[in-house]
ROSE-595089 format. One record per residue (C-alpha): residue number from 1; residue in one letter; z, y, x. Coordinates in Angstrom, 1 decimal. Layout:
! residues N
i, aa, up, north, east
NUM, a, Z, Y, X
...
***
This chain:
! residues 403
i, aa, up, north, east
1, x, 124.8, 71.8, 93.3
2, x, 124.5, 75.1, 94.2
3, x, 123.4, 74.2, 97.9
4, x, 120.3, 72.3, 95.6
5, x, 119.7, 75.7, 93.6
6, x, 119.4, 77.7, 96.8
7, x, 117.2, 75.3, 98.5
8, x, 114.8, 74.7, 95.3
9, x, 114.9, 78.5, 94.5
10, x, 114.4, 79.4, 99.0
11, x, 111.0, 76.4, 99.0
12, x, 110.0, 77.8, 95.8
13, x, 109.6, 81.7, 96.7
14, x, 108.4, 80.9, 99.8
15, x, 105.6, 78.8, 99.1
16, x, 105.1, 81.6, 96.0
17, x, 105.2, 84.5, 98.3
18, x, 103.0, 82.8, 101.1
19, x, 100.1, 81.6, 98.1
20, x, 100.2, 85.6, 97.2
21, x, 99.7, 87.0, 100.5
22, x, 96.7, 84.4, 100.9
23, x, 95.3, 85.3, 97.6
24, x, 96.1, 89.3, 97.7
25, x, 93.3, 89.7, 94.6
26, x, 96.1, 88.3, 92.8
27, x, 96.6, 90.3, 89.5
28, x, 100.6, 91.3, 88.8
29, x, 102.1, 92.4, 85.8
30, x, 105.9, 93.8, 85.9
31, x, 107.9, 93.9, 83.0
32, x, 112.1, 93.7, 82.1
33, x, 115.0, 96.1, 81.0
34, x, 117.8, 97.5, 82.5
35, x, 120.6, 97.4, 79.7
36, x, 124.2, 99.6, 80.0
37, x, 127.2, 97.3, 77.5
38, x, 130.0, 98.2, 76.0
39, x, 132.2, 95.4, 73.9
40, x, 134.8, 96.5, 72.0
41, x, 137.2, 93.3, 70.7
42, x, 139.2, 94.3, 67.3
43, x, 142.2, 91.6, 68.0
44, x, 145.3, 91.0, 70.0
45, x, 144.7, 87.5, 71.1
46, x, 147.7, 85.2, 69.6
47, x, 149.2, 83.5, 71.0
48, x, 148.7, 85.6, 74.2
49, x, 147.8, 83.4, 76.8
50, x, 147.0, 84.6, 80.9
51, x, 143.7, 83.8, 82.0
52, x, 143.5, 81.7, 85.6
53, x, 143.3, 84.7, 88.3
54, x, 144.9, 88.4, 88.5
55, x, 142.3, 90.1, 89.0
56, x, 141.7, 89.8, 85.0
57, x, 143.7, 92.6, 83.0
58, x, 144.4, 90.6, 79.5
59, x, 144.5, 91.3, 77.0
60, x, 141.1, 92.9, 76.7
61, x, 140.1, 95.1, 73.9
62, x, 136.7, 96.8, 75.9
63, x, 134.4, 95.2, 78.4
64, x, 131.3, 97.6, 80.0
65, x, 128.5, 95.5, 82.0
66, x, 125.5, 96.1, 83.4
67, x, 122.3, 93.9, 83.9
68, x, 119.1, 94.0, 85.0
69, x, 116.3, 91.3, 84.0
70, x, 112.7, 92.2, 85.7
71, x, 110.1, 89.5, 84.8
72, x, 107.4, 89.6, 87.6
73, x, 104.0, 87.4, 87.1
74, x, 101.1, 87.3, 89.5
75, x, 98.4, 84.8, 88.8
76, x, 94.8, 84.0, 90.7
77, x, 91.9, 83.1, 88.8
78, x, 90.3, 82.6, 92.0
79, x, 92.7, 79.4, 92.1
80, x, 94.1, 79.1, 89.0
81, x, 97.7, 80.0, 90.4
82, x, 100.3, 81.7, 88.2
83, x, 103.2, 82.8, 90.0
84, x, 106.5, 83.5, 88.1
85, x, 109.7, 85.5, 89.1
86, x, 112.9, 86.2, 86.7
87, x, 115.7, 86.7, 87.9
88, x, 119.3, 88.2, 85.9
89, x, 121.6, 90.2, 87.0
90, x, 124.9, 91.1, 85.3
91, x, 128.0, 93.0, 86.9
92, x, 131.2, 92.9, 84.4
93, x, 134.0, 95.7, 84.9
94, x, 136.9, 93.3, 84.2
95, x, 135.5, 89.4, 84.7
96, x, 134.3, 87.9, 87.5
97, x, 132.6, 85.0, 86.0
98, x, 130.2, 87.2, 83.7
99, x, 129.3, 88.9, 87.4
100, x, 126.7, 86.7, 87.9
101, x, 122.7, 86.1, 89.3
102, x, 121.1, 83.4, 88.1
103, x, 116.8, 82.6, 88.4
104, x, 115.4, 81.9, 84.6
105, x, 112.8, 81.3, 85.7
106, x, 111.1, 81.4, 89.6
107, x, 108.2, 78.6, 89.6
108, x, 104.5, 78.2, 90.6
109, x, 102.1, 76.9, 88.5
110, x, 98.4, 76.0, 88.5
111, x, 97.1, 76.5, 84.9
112, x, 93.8, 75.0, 83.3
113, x, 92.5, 74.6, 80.3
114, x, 93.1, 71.2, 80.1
115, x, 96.3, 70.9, 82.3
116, x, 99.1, 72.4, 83.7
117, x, 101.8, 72.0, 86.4
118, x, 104.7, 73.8, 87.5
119, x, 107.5, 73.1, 90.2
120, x, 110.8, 75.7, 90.2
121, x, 113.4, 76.7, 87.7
122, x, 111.9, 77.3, 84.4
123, x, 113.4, 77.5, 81.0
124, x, 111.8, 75.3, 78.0
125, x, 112.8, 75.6, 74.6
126, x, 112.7, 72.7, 71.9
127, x, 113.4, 73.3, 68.2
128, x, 111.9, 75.4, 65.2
129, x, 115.9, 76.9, 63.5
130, x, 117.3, 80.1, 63.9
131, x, 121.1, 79.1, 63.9
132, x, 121.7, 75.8, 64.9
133, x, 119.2, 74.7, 68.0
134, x, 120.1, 70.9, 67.6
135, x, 117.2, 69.4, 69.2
136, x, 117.5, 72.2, 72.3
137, x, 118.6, 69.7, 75.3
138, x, 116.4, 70.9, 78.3
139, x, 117.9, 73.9, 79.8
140, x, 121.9, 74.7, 80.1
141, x, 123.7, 77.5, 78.4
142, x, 124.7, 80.3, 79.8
143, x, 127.8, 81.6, 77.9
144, x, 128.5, 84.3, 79.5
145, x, 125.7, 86.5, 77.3
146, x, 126.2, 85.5, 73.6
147, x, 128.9, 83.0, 71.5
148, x, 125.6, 81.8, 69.9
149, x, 124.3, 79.8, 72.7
150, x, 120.7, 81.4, 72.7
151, x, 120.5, 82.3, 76.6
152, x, 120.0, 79.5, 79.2
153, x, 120.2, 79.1, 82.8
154, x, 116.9, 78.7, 84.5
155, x, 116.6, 74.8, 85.4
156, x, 114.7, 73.3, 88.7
157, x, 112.1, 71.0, 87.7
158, x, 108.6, 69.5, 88.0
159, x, 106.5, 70.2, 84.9
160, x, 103.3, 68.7, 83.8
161, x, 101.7, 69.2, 80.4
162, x, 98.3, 67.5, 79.2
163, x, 96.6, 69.0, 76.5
164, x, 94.9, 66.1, 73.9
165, x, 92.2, 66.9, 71.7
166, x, 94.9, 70.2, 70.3
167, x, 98.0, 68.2, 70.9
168, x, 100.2, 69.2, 74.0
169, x, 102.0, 66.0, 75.9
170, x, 104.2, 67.8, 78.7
171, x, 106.8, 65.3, 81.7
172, x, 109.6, 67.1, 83.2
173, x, 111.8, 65.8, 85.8
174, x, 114.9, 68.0, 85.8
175, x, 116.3, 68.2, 89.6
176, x, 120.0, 68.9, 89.5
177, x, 122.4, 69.4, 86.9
178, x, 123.8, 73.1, 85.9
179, x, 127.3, 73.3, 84.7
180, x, 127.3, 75.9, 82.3
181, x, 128.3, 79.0, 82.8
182, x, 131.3, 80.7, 81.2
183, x, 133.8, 83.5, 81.2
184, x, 137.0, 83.4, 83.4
185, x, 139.0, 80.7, 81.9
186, x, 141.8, 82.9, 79.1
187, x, 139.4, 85.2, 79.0
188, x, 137.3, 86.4, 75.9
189, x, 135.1, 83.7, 74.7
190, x, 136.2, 81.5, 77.0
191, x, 136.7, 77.9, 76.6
192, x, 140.5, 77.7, 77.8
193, x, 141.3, 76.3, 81.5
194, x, 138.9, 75.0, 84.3
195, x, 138.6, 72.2, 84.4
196, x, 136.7, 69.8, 87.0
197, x, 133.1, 68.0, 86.4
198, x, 132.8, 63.9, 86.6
199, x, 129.7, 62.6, 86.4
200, x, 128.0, 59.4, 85.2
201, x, 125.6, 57.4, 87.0
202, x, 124.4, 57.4, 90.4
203, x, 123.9, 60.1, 92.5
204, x, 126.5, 62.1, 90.7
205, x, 125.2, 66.0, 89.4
206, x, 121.8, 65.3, 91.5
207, x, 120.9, 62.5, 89.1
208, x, 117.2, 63.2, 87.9
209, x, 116.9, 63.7, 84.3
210, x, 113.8, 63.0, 82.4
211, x, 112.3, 64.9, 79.4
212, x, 109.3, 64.2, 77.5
213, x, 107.7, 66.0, 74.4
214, x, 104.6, 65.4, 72.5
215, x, 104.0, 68.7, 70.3
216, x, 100.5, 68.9, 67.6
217, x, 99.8, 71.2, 64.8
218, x, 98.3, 69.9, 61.9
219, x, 96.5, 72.3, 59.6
220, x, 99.8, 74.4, 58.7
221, x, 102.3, 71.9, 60.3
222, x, 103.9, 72.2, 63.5
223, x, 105.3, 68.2, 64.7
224, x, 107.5, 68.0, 68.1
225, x, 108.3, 64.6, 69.4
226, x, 110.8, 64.6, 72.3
227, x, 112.9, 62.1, 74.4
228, x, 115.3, 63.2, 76.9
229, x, 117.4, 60.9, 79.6
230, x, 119.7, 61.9, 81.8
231, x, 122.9, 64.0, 82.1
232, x, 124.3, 65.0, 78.3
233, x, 124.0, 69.4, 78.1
234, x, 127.5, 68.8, 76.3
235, x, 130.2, 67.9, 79.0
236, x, 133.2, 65.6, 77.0
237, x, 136.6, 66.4, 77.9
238, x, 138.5, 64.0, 78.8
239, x, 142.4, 63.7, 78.9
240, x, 144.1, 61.2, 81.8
241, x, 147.2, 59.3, 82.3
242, x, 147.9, 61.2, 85.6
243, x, 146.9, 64.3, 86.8
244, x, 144.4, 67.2, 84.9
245, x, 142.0, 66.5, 82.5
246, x, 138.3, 66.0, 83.5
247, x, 134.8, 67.6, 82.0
248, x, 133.0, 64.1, 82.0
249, x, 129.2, 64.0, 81.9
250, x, 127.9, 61.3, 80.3
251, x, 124.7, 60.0, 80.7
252, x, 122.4, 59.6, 77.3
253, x, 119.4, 58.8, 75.7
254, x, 118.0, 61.4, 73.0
255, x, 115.3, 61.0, 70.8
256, x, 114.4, 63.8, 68.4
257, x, 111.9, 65.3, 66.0
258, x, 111.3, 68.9, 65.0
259, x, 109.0, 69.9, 62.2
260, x, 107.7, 73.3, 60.6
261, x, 105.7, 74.2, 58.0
262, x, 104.1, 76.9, 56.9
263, x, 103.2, 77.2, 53.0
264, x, 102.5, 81.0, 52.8
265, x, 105.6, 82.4, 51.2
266, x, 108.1, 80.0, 52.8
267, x, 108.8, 78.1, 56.0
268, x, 110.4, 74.4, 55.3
269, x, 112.3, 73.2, 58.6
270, x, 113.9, 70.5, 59.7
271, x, 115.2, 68.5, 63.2
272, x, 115.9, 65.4, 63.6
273, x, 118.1, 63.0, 66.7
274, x, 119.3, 59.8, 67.5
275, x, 121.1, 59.9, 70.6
276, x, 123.0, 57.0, 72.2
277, x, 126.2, 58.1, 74.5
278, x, 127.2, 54.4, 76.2
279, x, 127.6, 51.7, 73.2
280, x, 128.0, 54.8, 70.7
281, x, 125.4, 56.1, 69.0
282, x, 124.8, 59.3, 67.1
283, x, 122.5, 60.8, 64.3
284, x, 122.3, 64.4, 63.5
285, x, 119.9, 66.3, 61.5
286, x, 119.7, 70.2, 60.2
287, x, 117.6, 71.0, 57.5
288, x, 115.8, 74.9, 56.5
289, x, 114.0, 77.0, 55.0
290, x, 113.0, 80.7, 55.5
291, x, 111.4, 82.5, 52.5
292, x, 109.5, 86.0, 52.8
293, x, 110.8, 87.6, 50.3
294, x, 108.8, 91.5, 51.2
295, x, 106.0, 91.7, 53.3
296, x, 104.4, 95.0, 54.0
297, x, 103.2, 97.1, 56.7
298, x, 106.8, 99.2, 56.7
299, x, 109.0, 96.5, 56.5
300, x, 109.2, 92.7, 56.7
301, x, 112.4, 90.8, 54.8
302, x, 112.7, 86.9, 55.5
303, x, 116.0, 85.2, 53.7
304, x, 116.8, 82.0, 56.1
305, x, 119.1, 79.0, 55.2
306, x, 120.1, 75.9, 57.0
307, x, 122.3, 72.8, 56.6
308, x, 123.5, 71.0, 59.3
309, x, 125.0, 67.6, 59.0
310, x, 126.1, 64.8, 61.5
311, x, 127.4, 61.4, 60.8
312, x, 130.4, 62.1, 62.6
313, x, 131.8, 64.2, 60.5
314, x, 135.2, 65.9, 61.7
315, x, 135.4, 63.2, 64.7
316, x, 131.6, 64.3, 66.3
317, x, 132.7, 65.6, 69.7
318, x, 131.5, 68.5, 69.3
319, x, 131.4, 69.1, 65.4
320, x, 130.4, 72.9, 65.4
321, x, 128.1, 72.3, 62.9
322, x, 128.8, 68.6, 61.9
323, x, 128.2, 69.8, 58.1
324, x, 127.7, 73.1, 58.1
325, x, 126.0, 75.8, 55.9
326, x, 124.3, 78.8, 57.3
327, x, 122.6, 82.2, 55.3
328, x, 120.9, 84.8, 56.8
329, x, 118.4, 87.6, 56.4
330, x, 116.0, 88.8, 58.9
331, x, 114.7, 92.2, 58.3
332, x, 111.8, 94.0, 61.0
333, x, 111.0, 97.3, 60.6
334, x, 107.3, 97.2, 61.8
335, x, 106.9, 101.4, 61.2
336, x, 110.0, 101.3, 64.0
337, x, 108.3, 99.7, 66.8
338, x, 108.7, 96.3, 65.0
339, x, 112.7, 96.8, 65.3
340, x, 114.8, 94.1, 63.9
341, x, 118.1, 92.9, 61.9
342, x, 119.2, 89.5, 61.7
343, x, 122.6, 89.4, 59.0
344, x, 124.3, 85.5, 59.7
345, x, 126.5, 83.7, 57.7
346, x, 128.2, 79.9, 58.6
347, x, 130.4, 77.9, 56.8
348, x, 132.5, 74.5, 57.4
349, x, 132.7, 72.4, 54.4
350, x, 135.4, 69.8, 56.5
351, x, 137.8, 72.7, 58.0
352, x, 137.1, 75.6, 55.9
353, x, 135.7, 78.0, 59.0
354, x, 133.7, 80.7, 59.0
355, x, 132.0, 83.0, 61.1
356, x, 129.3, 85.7, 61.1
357, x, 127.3, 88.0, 63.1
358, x, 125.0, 91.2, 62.8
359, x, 122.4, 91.6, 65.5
360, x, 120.1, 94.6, 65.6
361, x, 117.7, 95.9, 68.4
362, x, 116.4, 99.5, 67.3
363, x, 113.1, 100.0, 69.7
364, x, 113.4, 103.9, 69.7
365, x, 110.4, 104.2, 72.0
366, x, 108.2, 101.5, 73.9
367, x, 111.1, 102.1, 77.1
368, x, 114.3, 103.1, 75.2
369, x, 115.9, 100.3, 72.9
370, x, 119.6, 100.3, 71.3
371, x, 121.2, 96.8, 70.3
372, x, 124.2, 96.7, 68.1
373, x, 126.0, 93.3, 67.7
374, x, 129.2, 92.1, 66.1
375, x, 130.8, 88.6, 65.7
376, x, 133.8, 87.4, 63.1
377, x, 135.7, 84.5, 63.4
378, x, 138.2, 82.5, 60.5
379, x, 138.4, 79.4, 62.4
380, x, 140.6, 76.6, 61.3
381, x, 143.1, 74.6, 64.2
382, x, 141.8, 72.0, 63.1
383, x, 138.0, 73.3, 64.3
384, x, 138.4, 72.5, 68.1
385, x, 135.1, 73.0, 69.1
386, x, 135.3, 77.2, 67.8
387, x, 139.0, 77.6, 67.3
388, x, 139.2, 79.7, 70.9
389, x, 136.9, 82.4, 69.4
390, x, 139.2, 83.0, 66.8
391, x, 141.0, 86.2, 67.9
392, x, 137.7, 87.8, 69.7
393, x, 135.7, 89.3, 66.8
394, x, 134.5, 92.3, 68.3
395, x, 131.7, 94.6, 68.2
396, x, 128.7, 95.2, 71.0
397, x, 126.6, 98.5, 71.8
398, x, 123.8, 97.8, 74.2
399, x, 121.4, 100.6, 75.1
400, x, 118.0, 99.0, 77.0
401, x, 115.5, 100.6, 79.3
402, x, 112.7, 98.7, 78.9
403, x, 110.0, 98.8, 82.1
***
């Protein structure tokens, strides 16, 4: 797989950098951050438990990275080219698996008004909630950054999108599959031991996936229609008679809807899936709402709320939120360089679990940014899918130089 990566990422810079040379009228715009991070974990994991490798001092109660993410875009009107690089960087002190590069996105494009088409690894986001991103199936996660799942890994693929009289139809064959990516096994928010990948189908990890989407707003409704076929985002572990267990990739079918809309002081949201795993089938839903409770020019405050809920129950594979309750508030601070708080509560009806977060990014100036972030866990052992956070609560500084 990652012989593919290097080949799809080596034919797609060069035929980017040789279509920029050709067209040197070509307009670039640079943009990114340079970010310094120091995590600070409150708990004594228990029971202690060695992470795979000695290079890993454990137990861990600090962490200090670095990473670097430019953005780089140079697009020809001459020719209607857009060219796209992305790549992150992040060096970790103390674990080697958060030392890692990956290319979000790194794609050429020719864009028209009533077309587009891309080939390289781009990221592509389905879904309209802030907590749980049910319907979010294209790209893989990158665990490494966040417990919450929010950063991907940049995935090869051909993209086409249509636009139709205001409605957007996009095709994506996805080249390759990703396994996610994920602290040293023991380590903090890690997922326990390493385990090897199986996969379903022919052709094994290079197995084309397909993805499909038909998106449309309606007066002050936003509709998203997707299907997706292919390799399941959500390895299953699997335990053997002889010999280690196995991540198994199963192959699946997906269908799923996403709906928002707007009626001035609140937001009602809502996605939808059926998915078929095999002779098993599965349907999911989460339901929301976001209501603006202060809007000024100062200071914007937006209470959120979500239930999520999957016939499953306890038995889902992964029930992380198989019927679950989430609270929030979102507050920006537009006189602060539109600066912004988002306060997170979740609760599991089935095992009792809990877990919250505060994440804040203060934009001190239009370069200089400071992020403060902090995660709590009371995770039943019953709760498989969350029970290895249960000991990492911990707190996050971040300062950003913005370019």
């Amino acid at each position: 797989m990652k012989s593919l990566i290097k080949c799809c990422g080596l034919i797609t810079f060069g035929f980017m950098t040789s279509s920029v040379i050709t067209h040197v009228n070509a307009e670039i715009k640079v943009k990114g951050s340079a970010s310094l991070e120091q995590r600070i974990f409150l708990d004594r994991p228990d029971p202690l438990t060695q992470p795979i490798g000695n290079s890993y001092p454990y137990p861990v109660y600090h962490q200090v990275s670095v990473a670097l993410s430019p953005h780089v875009e140079a697009s020809s009107q001459r020719n209607n080219m857009v060219y796209t690089a992305h790549p992150f960087l992040r060096f970790d002190e103390r674990d080697s698996e958060r030392t890692h590069v990956d290319f979000r996105e790194l794609k050429a494009a020719v864009v028209t008004k009533k077309w587009q088409a891309s080939i390289g690894f781009d990221q592509v986001h389905w879904g309209v909630m802030e907590n749980h991103h049910l319907v979010d199936i294209v790209n893989q996660t990158d665990y490494n950054e966040s417990p919450n799942g929010d950063d991907k890994l940049g995935q090869p693929m051909f993209r086409l999108g249509v636009n139709i009289k205001d409605a957007l139809l996009e095709a994506m064959i996805l080249i390759g599959y990703r396994e996610p990516s994920t602290p040293t096994p023991g380590a903090r928010f890690s997922f326990g031991v390493d385990y090897r990948y199986e996969y379903e189908g022919w052709g094994e990890e290079y197995h084309p996936d397909l993805a499909l989407r038909y998106s449309k707003k309606v007066r002050n409704i936003d509709v998203g229609v997707g299907y997706f076929g292919g390799h399941s985002r959500t390895p299953e572990l699997v335990i053997q008679a002889v010999g280690d267990p196995v991540w198994k990739v199963n192959l699946i079918d997906q269908l799923s809807v996403d709906v928002k809309a707007d009626l001035n002081r609140i937001e009602l949201k809502a996605e939808i899936l059926y998915k078929v795993v095999g002779d098993q089938s599965t349907r999911a839903m989460v339901l929301g709402s976001e209501f603006k409770l202060i809007q000024n020019q100062n200071i914007s405050v937006n209470l959120l709320a979500e239930y999520s809920w999957d016939e499953h129950g306890k038995n889902a594979f992964d029930n992380s939120f198989q019927n679950d309750i989430f609270a929030g508030v979102r507050f920006t601070l537009n006189g602060l360089n539109d600066s912004e708080i988002l306060i997170g509560h979740n609760y599991d009806f089935d095992f009792g679990s809990q877990h919250g977060s505060v994440q804040a990014k203060v934009n001190v100036t239009k370069a200089l940014s400071v992020g403060v972030e902090g995660w709590w866990f009371n995770v039943s052992d019953d709760d498989y899918a969350n029970k290895a956070f249960n000991d990492d609560n911990m707190i996050q500084l971040t300062g950003y130089y913005n370019f």
